[in-house]
Every structure is written in C-alpha cells, then in structure tokens.
NUVO-163147 format. One record per residue (C-alpha): residue in one letter; x, y, z. Coordinates in steps of 0.001 Angstrom, whole numbers, plus 524288, in hexadecimal, padded with zeros to 5 digits. Example, Ala and Ser with C-alpha at 12.3 -4.5 7.8 and 13.67 -1.06 7.14 Angstrom:
2
<vogu><r>a</r><u>8300C</u><v>7EE6C</v><w>81E78</w></vogu>
<vogu><r>s</r><u>83566</u><v>7FBDC</v><w>81BE4</w></vogu>
***
This chain:
106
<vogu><r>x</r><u>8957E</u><v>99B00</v><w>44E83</w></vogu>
<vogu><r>x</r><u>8952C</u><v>98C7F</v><w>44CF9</w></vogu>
<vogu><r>x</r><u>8A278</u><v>985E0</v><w>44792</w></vogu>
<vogu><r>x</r><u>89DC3</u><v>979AA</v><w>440B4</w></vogu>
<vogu><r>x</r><u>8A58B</u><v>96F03</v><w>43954</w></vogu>
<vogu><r>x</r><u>89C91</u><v>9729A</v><w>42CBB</w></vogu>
<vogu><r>x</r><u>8A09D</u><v>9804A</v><w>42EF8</w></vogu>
<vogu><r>x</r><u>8B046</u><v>97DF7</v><w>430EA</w></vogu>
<vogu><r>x</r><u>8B12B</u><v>976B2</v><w>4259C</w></vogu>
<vogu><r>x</r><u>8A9F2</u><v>97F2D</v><w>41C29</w></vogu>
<vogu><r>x</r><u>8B353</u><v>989D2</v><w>4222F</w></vogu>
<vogu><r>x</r><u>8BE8F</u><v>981AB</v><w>41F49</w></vogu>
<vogu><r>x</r><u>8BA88</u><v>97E93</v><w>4114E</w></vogu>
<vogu><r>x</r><u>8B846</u><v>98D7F</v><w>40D98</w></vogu>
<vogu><r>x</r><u>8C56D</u><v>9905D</v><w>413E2</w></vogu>
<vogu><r>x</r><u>8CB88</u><v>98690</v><w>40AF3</w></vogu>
<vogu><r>x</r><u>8C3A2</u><v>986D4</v><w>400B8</w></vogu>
<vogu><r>x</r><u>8CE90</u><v>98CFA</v><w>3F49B</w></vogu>
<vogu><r>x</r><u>8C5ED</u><v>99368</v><w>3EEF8</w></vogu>
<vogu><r>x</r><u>8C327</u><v>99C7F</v><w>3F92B</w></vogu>
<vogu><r>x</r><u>8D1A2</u><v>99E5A</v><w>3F9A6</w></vogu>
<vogu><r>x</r><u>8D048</u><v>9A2C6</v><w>3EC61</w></vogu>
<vogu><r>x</r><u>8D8DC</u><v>996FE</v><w>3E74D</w></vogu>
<vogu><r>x</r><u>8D0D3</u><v>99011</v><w>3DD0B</w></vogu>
<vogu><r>x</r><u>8D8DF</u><v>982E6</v><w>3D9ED</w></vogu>
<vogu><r>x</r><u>8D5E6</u><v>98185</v><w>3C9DA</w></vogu>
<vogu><r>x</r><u>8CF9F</u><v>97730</v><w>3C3E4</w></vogu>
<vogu><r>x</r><u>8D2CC</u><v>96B45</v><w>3BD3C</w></vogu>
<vogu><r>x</r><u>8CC05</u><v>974D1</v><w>3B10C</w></vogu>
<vogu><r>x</r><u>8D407</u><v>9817A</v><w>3B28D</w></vogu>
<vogu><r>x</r><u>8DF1B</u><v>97765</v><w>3B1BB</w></vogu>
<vogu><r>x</r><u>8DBF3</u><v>97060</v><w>3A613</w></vogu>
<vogu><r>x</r><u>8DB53</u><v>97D74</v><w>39F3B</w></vogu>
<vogu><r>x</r><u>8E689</u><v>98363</v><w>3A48E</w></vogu>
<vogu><r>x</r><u>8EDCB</u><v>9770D</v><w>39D82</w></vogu>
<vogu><r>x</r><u>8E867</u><v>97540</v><w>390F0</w></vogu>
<vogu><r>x</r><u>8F017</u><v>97807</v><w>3858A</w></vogu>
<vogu><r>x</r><u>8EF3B</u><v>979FA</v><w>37779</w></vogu>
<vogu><r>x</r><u>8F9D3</u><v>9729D</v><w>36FDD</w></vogu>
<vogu><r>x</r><u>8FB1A</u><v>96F25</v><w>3622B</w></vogu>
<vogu><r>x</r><u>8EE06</u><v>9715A</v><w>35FFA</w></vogu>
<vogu><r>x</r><u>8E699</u><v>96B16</v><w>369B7</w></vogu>
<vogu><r>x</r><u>8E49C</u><v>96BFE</v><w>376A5</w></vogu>
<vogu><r>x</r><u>8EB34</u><v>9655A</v><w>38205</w></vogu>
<vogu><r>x</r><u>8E535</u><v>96221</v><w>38F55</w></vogu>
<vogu><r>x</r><u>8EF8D</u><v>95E48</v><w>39B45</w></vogu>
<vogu><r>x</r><u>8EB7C</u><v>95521</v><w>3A5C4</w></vogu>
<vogu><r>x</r><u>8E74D</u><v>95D5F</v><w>3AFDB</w></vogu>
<vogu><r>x</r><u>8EF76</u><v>95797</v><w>3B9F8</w></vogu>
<vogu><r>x</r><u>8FCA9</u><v>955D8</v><w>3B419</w></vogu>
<vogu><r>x</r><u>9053B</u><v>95EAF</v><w>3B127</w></vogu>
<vogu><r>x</r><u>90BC0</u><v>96202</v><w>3A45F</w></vogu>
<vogu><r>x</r><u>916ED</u><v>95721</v><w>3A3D0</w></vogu>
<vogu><r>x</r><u>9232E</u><v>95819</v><w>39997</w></vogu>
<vogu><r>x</r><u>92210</u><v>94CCD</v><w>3913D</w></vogu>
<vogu><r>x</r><u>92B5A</u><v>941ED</v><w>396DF</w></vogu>
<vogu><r>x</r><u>934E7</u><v>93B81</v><w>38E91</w></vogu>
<vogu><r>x</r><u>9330A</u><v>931F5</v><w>384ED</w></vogu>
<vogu><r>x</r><u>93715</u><v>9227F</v><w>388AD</w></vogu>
<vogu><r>x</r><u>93A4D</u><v>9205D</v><w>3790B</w></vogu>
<vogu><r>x</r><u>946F2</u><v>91ACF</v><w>37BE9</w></vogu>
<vogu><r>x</r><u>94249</u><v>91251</v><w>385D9</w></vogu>
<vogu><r>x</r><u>937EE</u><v>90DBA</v><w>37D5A</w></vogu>
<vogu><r>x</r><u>94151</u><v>90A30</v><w>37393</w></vogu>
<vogu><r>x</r><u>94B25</u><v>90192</v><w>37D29</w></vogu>
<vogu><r>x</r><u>93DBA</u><v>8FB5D</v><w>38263</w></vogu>
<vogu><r>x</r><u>93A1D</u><v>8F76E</v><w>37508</w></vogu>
<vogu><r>x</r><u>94799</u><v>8F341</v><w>37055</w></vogu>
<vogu><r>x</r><u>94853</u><v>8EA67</v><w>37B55</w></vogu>
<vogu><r>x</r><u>93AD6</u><v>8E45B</v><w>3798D</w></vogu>
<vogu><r>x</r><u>93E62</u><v>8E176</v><w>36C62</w></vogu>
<vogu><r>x</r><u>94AAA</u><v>8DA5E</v><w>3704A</w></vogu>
<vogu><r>x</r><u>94177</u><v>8D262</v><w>37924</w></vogu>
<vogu><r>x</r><u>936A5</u><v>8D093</v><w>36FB2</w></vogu>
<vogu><r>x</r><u>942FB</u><v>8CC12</v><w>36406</w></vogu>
<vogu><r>x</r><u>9457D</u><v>8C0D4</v><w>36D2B</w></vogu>
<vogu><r>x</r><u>9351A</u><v>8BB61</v><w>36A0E</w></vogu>
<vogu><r>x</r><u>9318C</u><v>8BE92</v><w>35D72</w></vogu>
<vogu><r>x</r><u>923B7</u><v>8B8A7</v><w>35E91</w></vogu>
<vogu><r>x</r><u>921E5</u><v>8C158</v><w>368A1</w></vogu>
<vogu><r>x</r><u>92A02</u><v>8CD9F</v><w>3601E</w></vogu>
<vogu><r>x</r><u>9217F</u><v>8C9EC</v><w>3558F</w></vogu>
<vogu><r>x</r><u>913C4</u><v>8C9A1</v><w>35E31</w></vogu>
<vogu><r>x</r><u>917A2</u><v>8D797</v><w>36307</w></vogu>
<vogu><r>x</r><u>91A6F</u><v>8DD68</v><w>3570B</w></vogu>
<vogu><r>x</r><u>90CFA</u><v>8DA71</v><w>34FE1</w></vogu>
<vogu><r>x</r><u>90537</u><v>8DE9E</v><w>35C2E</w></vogu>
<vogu><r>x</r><u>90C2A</u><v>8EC29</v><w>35A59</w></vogu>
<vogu><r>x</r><u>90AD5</u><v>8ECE8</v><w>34C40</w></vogu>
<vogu><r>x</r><u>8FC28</u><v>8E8C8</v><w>34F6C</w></vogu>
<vogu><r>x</r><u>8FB46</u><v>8F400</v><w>358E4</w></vogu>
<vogu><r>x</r><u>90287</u><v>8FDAE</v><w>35009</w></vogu>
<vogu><r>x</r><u>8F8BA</u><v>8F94E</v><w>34494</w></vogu>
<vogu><r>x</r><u>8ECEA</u><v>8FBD2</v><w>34E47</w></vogu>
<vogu><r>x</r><u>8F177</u><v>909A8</v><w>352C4</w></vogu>
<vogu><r>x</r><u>8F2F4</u><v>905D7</v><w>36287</w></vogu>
<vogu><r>x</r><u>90199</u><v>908C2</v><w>36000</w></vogu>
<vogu><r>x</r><u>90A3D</u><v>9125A</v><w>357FF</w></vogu>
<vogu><r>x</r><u>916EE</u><v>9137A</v><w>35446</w></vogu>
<vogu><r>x</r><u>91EF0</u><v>91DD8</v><w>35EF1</w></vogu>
<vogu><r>x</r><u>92879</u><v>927A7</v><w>357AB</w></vogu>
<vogu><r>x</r><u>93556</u><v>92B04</v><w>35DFE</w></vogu>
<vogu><r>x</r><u>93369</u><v>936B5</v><w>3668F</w></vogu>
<vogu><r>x</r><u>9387D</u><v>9424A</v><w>36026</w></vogu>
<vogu><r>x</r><u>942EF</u><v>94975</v><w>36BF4</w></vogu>
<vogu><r>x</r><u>93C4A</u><v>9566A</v><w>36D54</w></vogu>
***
C-alpha cells in the first residue's frame, strides 16, 4: 500500500476531525437560545459573545462637578452662556435630548 500526501492528510483530518471524537462544539444558534430570556414581558436576546456583565456604576456625580464647572466657565461669556442655552432648549424642544432623572440607589 501506497502512502500518499492526499492520503496522510485525509487521515489526519478524520483523526482530528471533533466530531468523530464525539465532541460537537455548539453553535452560534444553540447559544443564542440557551441565553434568551423572558423579562417583564418581552423577550431579551444577549450578544452572543459577551458575557452577562453587572451593570457598572453610575458617573452622576461626576457629571454634576463636570457641569458645575462648565457653567463657571461659560458665567465668565454670557454671549456664549446665552448661545448654549437656546441650542439646548432647541434640542430639548426637538426631542434629540431629554431631561436625565437622578438615579434612584438600588
């Protein structure tokens, strides 16, 4: 018997091959289902590559010091104060921005 390349390698790939090692590596599908959920009446779908992550804090009080100190800067220019305020009321008006409630602590 003959020992060609053609031969070795298909030899090689059966040997491999997981499925013939009866270990069947699940699809992207089996996943998906495995991780959808039902919650407050609806459905929800996880990326299939990340993994469930606790929700990280929230940067309110940061956001607050950041604004407080832009409005000391913008106080100092009140053209420009006065420029920035009616392009946010404009935006607010127009529905590209909302008003952000204080987190509740939970």
């Amino acid at each position: 018997m003959e020992i060609t390349t053609e031969s070795l390698d298909g030899s090689l790939l059966r040997l491999w091959d997981l499925e013939s090692l009866g270990v069947r590596p699940r699809s992207v599908y089996e996943e998906f289902e495995e991780r959808i959920t039902f919650e407050n009446d609806r459905y929800v779908a996880h990326l299939p590559w990340r993994l469930l992550q606790p929700i990280p804090p929230d940067n309110y009080e940061l956001s607050m010091k950041r604004l407080s100190n832009q409005l000391k800067r913008l106080n100092q220019d009140p053209e420009v104060l006065k420029e920035c305020d009616s392009v946010i009321k404009e935006q607010l008006k127009n529905g590209i921005v909302e008003v952000a409630e204080k987190p509740v602590d939970g």
